[in-house]
N, C-alpha and C positions, 0 to 999 in steps of 0.2 A: 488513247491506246495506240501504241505506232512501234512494229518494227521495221527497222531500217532494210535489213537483210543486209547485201553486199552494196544497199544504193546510199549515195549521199543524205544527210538529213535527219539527225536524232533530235534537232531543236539546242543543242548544247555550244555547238557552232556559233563566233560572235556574228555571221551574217544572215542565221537561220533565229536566231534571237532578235534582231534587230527586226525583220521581216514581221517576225511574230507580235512583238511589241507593237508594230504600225499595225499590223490588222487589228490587234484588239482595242486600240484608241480608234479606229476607223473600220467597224464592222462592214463588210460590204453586203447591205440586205439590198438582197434582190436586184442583184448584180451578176451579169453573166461576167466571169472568172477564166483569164487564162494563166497559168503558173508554168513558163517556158522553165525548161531545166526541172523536173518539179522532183527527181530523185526520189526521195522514199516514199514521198508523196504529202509530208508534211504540210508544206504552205496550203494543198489544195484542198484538202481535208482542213485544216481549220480555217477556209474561208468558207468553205459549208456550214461546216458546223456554226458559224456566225454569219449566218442566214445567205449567202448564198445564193442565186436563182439556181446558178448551177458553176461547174466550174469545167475548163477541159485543163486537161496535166498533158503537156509534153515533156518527153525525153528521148534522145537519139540512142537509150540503152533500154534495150526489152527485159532488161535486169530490173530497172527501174520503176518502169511500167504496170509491170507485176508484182511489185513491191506498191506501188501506188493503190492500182486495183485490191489488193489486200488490205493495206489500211481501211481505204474509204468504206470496205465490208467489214471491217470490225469495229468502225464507228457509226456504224449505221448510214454515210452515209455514200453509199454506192448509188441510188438512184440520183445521184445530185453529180458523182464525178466521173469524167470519161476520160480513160489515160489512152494517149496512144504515142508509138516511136517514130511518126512518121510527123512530117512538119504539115499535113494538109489540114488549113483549119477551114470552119464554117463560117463565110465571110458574110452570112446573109443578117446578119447581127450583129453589131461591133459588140464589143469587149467595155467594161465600166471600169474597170481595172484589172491592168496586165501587171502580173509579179515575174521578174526575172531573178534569179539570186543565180548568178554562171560568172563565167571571164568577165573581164573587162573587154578583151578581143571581140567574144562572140557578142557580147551587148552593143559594142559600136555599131557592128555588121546589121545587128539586126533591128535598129533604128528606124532605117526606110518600112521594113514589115510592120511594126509595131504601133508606128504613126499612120499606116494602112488597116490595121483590126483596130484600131479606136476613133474615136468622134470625140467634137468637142468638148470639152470638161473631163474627160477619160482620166483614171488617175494610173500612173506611173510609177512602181515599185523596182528599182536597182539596187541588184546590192551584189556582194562576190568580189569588192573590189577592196585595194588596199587610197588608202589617204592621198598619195602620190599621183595615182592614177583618174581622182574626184574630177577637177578642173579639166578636163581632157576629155571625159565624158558630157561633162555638163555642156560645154561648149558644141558638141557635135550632136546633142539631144535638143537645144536651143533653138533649132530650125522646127521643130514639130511641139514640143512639151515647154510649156514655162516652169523651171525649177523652181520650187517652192521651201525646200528644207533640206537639211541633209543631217543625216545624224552618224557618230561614231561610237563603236565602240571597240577598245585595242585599238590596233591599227585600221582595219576594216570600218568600211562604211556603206551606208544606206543614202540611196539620190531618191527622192519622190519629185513628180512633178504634175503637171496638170495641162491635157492635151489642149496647146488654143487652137484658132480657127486657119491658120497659113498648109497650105496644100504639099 
């Protein structure tokens, strides 16, 4: 069940589909969860719901936020998601997999952070991006994640990778 409200995120999206599609080939059980960008709250809600330890939802819109905290209560699973607008995360735990679906811009930028909340074998979920823009990514995410796949659909694509051990 998921209203979007005015935030990003009905599932209908080819990058919020794509996203969707990896998590359900690759449940993240018992996986602490961060979904940067997480707008309606979509991704972070169904990586609970597909077991989950727990998941945190950022979003730089308190629109969003509260659009997130409402889904996760109408799926029951609010004791599993924590949305917040502010970038401060809990570093005392990496992350088992971080989903980003945003710019391509902001996902360069935020590279250095990302390969900072995960350890090694972390999986890496990209997506928001168009075709043209793949290779350009992949080469600046190279220094922290070994890309392992990349999928399209339309124009839009999906980058996963997998955190190795380089600092």
């Amino acid at each position: 069940m998921l209203d979007p409200g005015i935030a990003f995120g009905t599932g209908t999206h080819p990058t919020t589909a794509l996203c969707l599609r990896w998590l359900d080939q690759h449940p993240p059980s018992q996986q602490r969860v961060l979904d940067f960008g997480c707008g309606s709250g979509i991704l972070a809600v169904a990586a609970a719901l597909l077991g989950a330890k727990s998941v945190i939802a950022i979003d730089h819109d308190p629109m969003a936020v509260a659009a997130t905290l409402d889904n996760a209560q109408k799926n029951e699973v609010a004791h599993l998601v924590q949305a917040t607008h502010q970038q401060r995360l809990n570093l005392e735990e990496p992350f088992g997999l971080l989903i980003a679906n945003i710019l391509a811009r902001p996902l360069i930028d935020l590279a250095p952070l990302f390969a900072r909340v995960s350890t090694q074998n972390s999986d890496i979920i990209l997506s928001g991006l168009v075709q043209e823009q793949t290779q350009q990514l992949i080469e600046h995410y190279q220094r922290w994640f070994t890309i392992t796949t990349t999928q399209q659909e339309e124009e839009w694509m999906l980058i996963h990778g997998v955190r190795n051990n380089k600092p």
